[in-house]
C-alpha atoms as a printed R data frame, in Angstrom:
    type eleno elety resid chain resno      x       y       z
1   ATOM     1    CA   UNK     A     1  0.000   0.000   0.000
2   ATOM     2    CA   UNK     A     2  3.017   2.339   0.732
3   ATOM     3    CA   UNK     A     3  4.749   2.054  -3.161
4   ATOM     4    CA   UNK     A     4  1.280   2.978  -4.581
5   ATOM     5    CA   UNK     A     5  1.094   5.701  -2.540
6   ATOM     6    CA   UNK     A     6  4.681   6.693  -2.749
7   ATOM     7    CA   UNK     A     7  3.949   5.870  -6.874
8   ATOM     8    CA   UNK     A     8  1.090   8.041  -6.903
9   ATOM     9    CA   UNK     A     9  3.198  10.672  -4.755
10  ATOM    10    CA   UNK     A    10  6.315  10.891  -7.152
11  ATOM    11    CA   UNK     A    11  4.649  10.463 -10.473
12  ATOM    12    CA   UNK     A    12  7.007  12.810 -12.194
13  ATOM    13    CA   UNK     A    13  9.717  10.949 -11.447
14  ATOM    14    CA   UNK     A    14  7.944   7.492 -12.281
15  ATOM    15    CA   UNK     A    15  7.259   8.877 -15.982
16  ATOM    16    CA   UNK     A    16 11.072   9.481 -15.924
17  ATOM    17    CA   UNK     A    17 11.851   6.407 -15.012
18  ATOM    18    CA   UNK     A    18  9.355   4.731 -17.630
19  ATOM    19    CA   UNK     A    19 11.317   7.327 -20.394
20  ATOM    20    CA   UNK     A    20 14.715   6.216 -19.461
21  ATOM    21    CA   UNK     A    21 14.247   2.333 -19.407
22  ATOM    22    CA   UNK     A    22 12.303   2.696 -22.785
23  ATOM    23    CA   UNK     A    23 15.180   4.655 -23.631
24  ATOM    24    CA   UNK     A    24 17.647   1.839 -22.850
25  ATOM    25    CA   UNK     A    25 15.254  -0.787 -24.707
26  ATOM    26    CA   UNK     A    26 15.325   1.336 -27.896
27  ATOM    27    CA   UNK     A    27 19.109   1.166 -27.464
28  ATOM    28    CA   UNK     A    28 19.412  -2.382 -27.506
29  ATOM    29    CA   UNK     A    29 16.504  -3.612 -30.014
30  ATOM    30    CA   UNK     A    30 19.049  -1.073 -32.864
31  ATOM    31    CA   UNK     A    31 22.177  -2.745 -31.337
32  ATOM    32    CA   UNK     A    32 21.011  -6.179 -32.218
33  ATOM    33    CA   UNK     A    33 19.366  -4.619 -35.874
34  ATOM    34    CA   UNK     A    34 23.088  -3.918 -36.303
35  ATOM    35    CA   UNK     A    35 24.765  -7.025 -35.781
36  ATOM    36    CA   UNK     A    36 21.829  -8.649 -37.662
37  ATOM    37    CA   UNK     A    37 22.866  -6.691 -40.496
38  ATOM    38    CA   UNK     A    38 26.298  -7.284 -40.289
39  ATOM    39    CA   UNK     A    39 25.435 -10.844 -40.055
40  ATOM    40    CA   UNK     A    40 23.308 -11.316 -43.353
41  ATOM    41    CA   UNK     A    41 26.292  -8.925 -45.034
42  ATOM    42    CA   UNK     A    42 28.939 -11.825 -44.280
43  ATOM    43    CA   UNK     A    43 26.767 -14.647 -44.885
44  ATOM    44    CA   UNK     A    44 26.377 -12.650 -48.186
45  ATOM    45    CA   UNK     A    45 29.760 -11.968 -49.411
46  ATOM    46    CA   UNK     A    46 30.827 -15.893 -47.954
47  ATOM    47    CA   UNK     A    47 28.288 -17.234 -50.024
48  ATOM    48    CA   UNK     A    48 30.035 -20.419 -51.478
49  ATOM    49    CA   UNK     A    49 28.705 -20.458 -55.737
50  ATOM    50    CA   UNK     A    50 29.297 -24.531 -56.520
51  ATOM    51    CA   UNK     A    51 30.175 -25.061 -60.010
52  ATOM    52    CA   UNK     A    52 28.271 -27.843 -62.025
53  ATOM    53    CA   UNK     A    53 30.395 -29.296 -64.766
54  ATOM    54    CA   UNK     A    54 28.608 -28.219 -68.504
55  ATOM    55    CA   UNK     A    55 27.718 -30.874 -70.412
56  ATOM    56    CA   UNK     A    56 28.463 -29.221 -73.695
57  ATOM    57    CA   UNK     A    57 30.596 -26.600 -75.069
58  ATOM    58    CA   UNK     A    58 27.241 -24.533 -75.820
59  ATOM    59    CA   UNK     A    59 25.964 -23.924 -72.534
60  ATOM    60    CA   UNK     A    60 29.953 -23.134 -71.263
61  ATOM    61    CA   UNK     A    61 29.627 -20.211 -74.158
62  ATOM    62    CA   UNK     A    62 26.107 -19.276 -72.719
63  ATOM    63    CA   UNK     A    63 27.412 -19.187 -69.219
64  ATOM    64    CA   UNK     A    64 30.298 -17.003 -69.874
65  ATOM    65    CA   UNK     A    65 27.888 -14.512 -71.696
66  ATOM    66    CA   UNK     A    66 25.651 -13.885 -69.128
67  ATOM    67    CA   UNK     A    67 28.314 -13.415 -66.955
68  ATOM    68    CA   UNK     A    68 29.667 -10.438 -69.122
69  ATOM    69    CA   UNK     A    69 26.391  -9.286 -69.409
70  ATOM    70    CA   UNK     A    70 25.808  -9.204 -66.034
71  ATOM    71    CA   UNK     A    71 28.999  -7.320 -64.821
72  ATOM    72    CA   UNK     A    72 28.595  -3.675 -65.810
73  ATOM    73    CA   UNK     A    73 32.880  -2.989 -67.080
74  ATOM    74    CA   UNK     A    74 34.870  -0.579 -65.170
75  ATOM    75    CA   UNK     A    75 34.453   2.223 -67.668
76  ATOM    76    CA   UNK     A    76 30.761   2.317 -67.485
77  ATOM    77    CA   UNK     A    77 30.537   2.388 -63.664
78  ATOM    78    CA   UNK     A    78 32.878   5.537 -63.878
79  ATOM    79    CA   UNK     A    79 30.460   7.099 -66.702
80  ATOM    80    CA   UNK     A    80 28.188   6.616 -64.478
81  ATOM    81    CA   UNK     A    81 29.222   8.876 -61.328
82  ATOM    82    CA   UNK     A    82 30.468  11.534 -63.093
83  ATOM    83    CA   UNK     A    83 28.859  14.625 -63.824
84  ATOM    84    CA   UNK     A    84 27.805  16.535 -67.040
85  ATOM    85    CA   UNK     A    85 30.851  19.180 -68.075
86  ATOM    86    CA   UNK     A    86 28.925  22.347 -69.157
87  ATOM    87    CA   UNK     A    87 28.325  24.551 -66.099
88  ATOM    88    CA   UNK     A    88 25.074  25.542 -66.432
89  ATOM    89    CA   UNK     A    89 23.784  21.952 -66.481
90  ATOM    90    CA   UNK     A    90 26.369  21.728 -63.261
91  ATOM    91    CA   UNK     A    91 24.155  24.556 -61.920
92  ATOM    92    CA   UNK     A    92 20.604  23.107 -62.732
93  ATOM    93    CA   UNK     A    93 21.615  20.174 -60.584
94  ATOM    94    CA   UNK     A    94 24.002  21.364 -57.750
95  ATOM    95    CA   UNK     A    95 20.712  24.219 -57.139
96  ATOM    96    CA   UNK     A    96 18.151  20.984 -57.039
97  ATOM    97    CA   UNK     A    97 20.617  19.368 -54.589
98  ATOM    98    CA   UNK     A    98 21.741  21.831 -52.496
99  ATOM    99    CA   UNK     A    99 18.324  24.352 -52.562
100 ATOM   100    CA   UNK     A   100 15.442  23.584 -50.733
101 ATOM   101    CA   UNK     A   101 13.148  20.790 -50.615
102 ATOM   102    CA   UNK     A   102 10.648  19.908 -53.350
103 ATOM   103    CA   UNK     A   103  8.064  19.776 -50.315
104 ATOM   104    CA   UNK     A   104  8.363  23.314 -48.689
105 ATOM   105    CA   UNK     A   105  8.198  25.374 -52.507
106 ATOM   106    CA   UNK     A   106  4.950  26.525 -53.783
107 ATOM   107    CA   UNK     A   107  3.659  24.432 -56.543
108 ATOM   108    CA   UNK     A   108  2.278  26.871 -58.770
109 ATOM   109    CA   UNK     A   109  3.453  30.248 -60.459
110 ATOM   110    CA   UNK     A   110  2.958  33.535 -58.191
């Protein structure tokens, strides 16, 4: 009968308390979401591909071609990042980047 009383009492500091251990839970539950991503990222770069040996010539050929078609080559991964050369295209998108979001301008014309 005393704690609910005291409870009742001190509720200010029993919603603290309440805050700070839901505090500490939130802590741990993203702790664990990181190691359980850290976890699938090993089990996916360990993966272990088996080979099968082809049974003809053909399907090695076919094999090897999706393989190049698959893997994007060095030079188009670099064409990729880079950025147009004029400047005002430059402009267009460093302003789109760097200005203010979509969300918070006026749709229409004033």
């Amino acid at each position: 009968m005393m704690l609910i009383e005291w409870l009742l009492d001190n509720i200010f500091v029993v919603f603290i308390l309440g805050a700070f251990i839901s505090w500490i839970g939130k802590q741990i539950k993203a702790v664990e979401e990181t190691v359980e991503r850290k976890e699938q990222q090993e089990q996916r770069s360990t993966a272990v591909v088996t080979e099968v040996e082809p049974r003809t010539r053909r399907a090695v050929k076919q094999e090897q071609e999706q393989i190049v078609v698959s893997q994007p080559t060095v030079k188009q991964q670099t064409k990729a990042k880079q950025l147009p050369k004029h400047p005002l295209v430059q402009g267009v998108i460093f302003s789109e980047v760097l200005g203010p979001p979509r969300a918070k301008r006026p749709f229409g014309r004033k």
